[in-house]
MIPAMI-376276 format. One record per residue (C-alpha): x, y, z; residue number from 1; residue in one letter. Coordinates in nm, 3 decimals. Layout:
       px       py       pz    n  res
        X        Y        Z  NUM    A
...
This chain:
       px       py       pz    n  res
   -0.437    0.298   -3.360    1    X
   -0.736    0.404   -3.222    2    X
   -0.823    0.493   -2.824    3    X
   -1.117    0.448   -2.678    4    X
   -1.107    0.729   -2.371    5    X
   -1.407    0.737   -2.155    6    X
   -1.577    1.096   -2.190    7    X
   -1.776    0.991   -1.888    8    X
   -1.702    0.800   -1.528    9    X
   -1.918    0.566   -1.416   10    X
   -2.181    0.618   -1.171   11    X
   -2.360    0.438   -0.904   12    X
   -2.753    0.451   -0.945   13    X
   -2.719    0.605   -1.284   14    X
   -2.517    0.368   -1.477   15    X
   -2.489    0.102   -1.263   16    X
   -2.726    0.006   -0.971   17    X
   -2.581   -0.127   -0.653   18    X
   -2.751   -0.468   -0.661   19    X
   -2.558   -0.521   -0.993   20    X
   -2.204   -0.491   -0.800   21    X
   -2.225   -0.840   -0.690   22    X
   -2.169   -1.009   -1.011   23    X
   -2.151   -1.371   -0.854   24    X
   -2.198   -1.595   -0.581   25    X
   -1.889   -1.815   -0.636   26    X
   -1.579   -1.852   -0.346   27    X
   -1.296   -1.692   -0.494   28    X
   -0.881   -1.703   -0.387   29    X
   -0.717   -1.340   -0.262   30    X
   -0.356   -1.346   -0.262   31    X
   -0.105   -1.035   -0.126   32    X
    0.278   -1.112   -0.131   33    X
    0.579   -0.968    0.090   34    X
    0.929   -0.952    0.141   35    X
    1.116   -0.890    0.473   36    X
    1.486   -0.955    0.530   37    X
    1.609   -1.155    0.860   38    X
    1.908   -1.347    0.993   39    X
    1.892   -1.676    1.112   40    X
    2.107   -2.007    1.162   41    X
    1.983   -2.351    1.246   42    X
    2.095   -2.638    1.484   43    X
    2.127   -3.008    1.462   44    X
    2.190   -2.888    1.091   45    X
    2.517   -2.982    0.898   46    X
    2.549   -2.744    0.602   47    X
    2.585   -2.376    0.544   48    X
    2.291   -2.298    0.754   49    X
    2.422   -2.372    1.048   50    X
    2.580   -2.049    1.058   51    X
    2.436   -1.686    1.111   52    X
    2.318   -1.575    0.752   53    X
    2.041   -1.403    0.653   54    X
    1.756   -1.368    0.366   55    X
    1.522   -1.220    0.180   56    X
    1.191   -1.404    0.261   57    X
    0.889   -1.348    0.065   58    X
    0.586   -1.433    0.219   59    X
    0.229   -1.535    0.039   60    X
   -0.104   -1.530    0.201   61    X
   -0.385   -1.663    0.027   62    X
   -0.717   -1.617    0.147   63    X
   -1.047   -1.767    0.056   64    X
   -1.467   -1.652    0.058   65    X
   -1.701   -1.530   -0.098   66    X
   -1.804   -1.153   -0.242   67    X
   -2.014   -0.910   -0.025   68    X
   -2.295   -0.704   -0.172   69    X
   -2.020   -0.494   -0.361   70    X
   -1.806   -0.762   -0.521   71    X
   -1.548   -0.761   -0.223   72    X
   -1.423   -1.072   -0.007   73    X
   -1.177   -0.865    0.173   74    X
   -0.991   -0.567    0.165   75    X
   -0.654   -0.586   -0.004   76    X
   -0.536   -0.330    0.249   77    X
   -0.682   -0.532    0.541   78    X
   -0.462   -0.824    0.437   79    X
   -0.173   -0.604    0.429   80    X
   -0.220   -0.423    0.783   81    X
   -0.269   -0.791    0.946   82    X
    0.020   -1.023    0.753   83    X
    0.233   -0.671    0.884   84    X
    0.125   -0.624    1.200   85    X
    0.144   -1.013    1.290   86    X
    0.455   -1.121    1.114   87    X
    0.629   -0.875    0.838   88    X
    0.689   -0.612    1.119   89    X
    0.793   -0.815    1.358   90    X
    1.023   -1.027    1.162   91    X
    1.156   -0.792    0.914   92    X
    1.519   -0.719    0.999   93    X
    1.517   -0.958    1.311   94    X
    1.737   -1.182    1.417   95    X
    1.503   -1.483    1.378   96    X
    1.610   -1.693    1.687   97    X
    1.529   -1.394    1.954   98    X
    1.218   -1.299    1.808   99    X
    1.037   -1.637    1.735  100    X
    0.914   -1.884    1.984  101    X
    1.146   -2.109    2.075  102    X
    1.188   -2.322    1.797  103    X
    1.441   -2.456    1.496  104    X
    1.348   -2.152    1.232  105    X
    1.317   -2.331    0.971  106    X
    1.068   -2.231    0.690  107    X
    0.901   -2.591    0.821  108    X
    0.853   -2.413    1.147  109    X
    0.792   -2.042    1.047  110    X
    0.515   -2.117    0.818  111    X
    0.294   -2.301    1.074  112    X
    0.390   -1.970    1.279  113    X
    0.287   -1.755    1.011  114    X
   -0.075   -1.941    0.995  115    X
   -0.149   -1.923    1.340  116    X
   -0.065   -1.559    1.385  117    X
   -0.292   -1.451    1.101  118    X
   -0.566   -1.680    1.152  119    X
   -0.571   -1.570    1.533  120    X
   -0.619   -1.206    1.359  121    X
   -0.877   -1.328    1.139  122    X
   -1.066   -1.491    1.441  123    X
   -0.980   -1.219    1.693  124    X
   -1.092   -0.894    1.447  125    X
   -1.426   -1.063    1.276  126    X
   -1.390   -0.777    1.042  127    X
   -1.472   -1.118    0.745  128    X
   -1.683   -1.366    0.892  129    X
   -1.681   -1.555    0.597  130    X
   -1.313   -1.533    0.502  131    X
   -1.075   -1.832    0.564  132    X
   -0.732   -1.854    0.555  133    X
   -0.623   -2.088    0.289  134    X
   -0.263   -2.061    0.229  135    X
    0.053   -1.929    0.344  136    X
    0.402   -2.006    0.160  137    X
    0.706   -1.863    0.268  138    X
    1.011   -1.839    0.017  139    X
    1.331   -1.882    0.167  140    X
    1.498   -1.819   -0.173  141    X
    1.380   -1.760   -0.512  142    X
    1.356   -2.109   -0.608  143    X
    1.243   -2.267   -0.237  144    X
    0.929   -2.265   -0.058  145    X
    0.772   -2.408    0.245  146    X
    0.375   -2.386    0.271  147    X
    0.077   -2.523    0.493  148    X
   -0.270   -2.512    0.409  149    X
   -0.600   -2.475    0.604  150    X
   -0.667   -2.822    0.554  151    X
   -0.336   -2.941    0.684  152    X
   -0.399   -2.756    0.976  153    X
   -0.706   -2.871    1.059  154    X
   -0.526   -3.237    0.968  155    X
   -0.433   -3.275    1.343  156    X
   -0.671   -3.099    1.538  157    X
């Protein structure tokens, strides 16, 4: 088996040119996942949930635009500091009923939460004019998932 191990990096205006980092004009999905742990129970609910319990969310957020001059929509690590500072932190070993607006916290309910929280971010740091929040989903378990979509959203404006 045979490796092929660069003997030379890459370099900007040599190899490459920087009006060749763009390689398209197309709108593309970015997606970063987490997972926080919480404690909840609901009411007007007859089952298990009822009572305090707790889980291991994991939380999507998918983003949509288009590339800047060097390829990127947005920073990875920009969608990480916002989905934290806006939700992950503040929910992440919480007892869900003290720390979220007075609601039934469901995933229903928290993922509508979730949207407006991040798109406020979004609109508030205009860091990414042209990114858009598409998606959030919010496991409650491996198998179960509740999600809303920019187009929902703007459904009942």
């Amino acid at each position: 088996m045979s490796y092929d191990i660069p003997r030379d990096v890459q370099m900007l205006g040599r190899d490459i040119q920087e009006n060749q980092l763009k390689y398209h004009h197309k709108s593309v999905l970015i997606s970063k996942e987490f997972t926080f742990d919480s404690a909840h129970h609901l009411h007007c609910y007859e089952g298990k949930c009822k009572n305090l319990h707790g889980h291991t969310y994991k939380l999507q957020v998918i983003m949509r635009g288009k590339v800047d001059s060097r390829g990127i929509a947005i920073d990875f690590g920009d969608i990480k500091r916002i989905a934290k500072e806006r939700v992950v932190d503040r929910l992440d070993h919480k007892y869900l009923n003290d720390v979220l607006p007075a609601m039934n916290t469901t995933a229903e309910n928290m993922v509508v939460w979730m949207y407006e929280e991040i798109h406020q971010a979004l609109l508030e740091e205009q860091l990414y004019p042209a990114i858009r929040l598409e998606e959030i989903r919010l496991w409650e378990t491996p198998t179960s998932y509740a999600a809303i979509t920019r187009s929902m959203m703007e459904e009942d404006v």
